[in-house]
C-alpha positions as CSV (number, residue, x, y, z in Angstrom):
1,X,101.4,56.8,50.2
2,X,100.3,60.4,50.2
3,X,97.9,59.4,47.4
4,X,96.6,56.9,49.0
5,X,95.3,59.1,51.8
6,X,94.2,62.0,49.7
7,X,91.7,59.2,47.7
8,X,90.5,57.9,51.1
9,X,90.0,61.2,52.5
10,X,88.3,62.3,49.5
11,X,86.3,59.0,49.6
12,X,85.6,59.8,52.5
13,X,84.4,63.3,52.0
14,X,81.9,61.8,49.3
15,X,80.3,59.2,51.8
16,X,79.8,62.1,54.1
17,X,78.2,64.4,51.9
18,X,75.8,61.9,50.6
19,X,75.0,61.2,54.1
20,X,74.6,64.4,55.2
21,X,72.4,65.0,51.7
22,X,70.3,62.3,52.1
23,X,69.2,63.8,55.4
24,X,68.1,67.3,54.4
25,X,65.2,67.9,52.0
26,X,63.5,71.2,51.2
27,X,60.3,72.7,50.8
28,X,59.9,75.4,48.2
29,X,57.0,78.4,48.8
30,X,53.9,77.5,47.7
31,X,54.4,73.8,49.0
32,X,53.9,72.0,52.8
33,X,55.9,68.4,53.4
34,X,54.0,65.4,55.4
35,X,56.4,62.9,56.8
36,X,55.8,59.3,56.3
37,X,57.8,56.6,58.9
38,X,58.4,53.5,58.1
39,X,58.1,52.7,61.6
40,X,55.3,55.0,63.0
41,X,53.4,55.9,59.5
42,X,52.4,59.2,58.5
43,X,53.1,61.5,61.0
44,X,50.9,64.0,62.3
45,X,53.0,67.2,61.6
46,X,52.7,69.5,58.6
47,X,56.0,70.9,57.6
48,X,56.0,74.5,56.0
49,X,58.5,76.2,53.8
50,X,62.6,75.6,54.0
51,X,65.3,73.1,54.4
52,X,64.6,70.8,57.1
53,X,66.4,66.9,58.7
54,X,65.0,63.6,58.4
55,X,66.3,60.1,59.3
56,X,67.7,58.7,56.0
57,X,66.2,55.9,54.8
58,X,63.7,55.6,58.0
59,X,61.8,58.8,57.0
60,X,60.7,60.0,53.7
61,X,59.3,63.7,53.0
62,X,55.8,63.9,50.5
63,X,55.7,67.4,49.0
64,X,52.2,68.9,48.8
65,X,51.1,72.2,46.5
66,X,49.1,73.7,48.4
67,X,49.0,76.9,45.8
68,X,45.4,77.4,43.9
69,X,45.0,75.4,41.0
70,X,42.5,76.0,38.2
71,X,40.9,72.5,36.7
72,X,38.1,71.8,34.3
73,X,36.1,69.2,34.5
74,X,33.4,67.9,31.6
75,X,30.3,66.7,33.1
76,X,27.0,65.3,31.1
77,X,23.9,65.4,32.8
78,X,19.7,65.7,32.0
79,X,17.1,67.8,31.7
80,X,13.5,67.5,32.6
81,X,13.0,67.3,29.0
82,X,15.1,63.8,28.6
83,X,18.3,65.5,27.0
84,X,21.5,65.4,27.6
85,X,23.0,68.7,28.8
86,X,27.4,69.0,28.7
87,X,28.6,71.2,31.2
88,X,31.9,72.2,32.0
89,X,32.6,73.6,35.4
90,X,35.9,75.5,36.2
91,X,37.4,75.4,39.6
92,X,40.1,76.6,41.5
93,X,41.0,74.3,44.8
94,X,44.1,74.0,47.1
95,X,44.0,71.4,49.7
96,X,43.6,72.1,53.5
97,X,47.2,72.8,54.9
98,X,46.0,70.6,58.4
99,X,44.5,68.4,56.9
100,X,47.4,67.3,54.2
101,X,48.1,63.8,56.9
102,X,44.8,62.8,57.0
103,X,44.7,63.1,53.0
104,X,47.6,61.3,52.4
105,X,46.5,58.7,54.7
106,X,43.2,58.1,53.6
107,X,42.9,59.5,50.0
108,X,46.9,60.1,48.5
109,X,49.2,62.3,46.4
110,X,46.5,62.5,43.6
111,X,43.6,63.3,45.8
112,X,42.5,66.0,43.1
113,X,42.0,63.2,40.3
114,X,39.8,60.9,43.0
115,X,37.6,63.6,44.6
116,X,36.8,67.0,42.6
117,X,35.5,64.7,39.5
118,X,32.6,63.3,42.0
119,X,32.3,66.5,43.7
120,X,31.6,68.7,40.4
121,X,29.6,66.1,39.3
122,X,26.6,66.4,42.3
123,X,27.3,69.7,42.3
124,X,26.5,70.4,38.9
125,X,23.4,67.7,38.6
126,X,22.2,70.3,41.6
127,X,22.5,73.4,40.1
128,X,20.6,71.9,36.6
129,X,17.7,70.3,39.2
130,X,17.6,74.1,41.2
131,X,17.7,75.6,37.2
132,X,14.6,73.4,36.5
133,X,12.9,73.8,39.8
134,X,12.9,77.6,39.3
135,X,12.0,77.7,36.0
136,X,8.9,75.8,36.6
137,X,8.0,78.0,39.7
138,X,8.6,81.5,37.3
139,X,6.3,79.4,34.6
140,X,3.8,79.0,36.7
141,X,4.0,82.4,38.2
142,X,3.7,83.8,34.6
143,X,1.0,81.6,34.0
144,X,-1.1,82.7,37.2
145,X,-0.2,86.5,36.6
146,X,-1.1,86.1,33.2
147,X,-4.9,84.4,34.2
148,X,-4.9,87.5,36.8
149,X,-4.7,90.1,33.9
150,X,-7.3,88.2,31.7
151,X,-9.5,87.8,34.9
152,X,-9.0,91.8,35.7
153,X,-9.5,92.7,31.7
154,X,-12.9,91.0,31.8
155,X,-14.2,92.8,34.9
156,X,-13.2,96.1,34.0
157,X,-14.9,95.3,30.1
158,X,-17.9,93.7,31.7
159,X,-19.8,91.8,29.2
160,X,-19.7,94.5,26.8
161,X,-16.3,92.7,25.6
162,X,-18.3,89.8,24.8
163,X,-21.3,91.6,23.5
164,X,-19.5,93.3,21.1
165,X,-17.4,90.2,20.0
166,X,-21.0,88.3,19.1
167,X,-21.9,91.5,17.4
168,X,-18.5,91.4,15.1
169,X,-19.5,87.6,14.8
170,X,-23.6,88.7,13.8
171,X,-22.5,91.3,11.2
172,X,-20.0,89.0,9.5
173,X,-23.1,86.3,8.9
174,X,-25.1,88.9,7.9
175,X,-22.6,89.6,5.5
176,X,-21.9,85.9,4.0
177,X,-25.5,85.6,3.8
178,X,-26.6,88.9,2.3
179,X,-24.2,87.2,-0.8
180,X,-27.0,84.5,-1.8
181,X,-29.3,85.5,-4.1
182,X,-32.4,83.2,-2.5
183,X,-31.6,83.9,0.9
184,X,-33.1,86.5,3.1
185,X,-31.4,87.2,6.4
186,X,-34.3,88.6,9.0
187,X,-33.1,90.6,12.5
188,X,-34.6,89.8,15.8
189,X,-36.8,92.7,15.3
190,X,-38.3,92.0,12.1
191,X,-40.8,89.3,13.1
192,X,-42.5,92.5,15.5
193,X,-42.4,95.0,12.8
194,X,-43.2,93.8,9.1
195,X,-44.0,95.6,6.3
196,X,-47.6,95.4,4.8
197,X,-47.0,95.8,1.3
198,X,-44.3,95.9,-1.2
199,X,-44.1,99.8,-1.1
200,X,-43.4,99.5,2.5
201,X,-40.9,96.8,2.0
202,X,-39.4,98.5,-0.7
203,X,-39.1,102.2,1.1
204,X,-37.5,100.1,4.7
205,X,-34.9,98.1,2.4
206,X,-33.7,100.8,0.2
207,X,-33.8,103.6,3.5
208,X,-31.5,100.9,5.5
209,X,-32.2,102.4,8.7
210,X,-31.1,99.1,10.1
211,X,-28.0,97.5,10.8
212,X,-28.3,94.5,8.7
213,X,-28.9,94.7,4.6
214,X,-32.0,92.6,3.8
215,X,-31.9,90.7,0.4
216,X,-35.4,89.1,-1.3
């Protein structure tokens, strides 16, 4: 008889601690709890850190992390040039503490996997776009800059710069030419000044008192 009641009474000991279990949950630090009812839905209340009640088998606790969390995520995307560039972007995130009903409503548990992927994906295809944009506005700043100096160079020179570039060029034909034996090379000047007789001819090509060598 006495066993009897000690089984029942520890029976009922083990009913009452289930019950009395299976209405307490806790939160850990780092973490926030949204209540879902199966009555009432999610309800608009973010629970923070601790051991708290619920209605057994009416109410049922989702545990959040709402702790920083690095992730990596692979993206591919273009250049101007028709490549394909792989970047991997690095990001830490942690989900909005008042806004964990509204995500669980609308989004879930796994809102990570559904939204950063999209979201690192424009971001990075607008970071390479900016990339390109600026490189072609320092290209054609280097390019402007770069006409500036040639445009400056050539005032300060004058046409002296040129002058002396078509007198480089004149002296190197003289030169190719003074090489053929049946080819005499004649300067501007020599059609106003020519020599009378062989002696003179002789005397003004072997003095060379001009700058180009004249061959018979």
């Amino acid at each position: 008889m006495a066993l009897n009641r000690l089984m029942g009474l520890g029976v009922g000991l083990a009913v009452a601690g289930a019950v009395v279990k299976s209405t307490l949950y806790n939160v850990d630090g780092g973490e926030r709890a949204v209540i879902f009812d199966r009555f009432r839905g999610v309800l608009p209340l973010v629970v923070g850190e601790g051991t708290h009640f619920l209605i057994p088998w009416v109410q049922r606790p989702i545990i959040f992390s709402v702790r920083s969390k690095p992730r990596r995520i692979p993206v591919v995307t273009g250049s101007k040039d028709l490549q394909n560039v792989d970047i991997t972007l690095r990001i830490l995130f942690r989900p909005d503490e008042k806004s964990l009903p509204w995500i669980f409503t609308n989004i879930g548990v796994d809102f990570d996997e559904k939204i950063l992927p999209s979201i690192a994906n424009e971001v990075l295809k607008g970071v390479v776009a900016e990339q390109v944009k600026q490189a072609a506005v320092i290209s054609s700043s280097g390019d402007s800059q770069a006409a500036e100096l040639v445009s400056k160079a050539f005032e300060e020179a004058g046409e002296g710069l040129i002058e002396l570039r078509r007198l480089e060029a004149a002296e190197d034909i003289a030169t190719s030419l003074s090489k053929s034996r049946n080819v005499a090379y004649l300067p501007g000047w020599w059609s106003e000044w020519r020599p009378q007789s062989t002696a003179q001819y002789s005397s003004l090509n072997n003095n060379r008192h001009y700058p180009f060598s004249i061959v018979a």
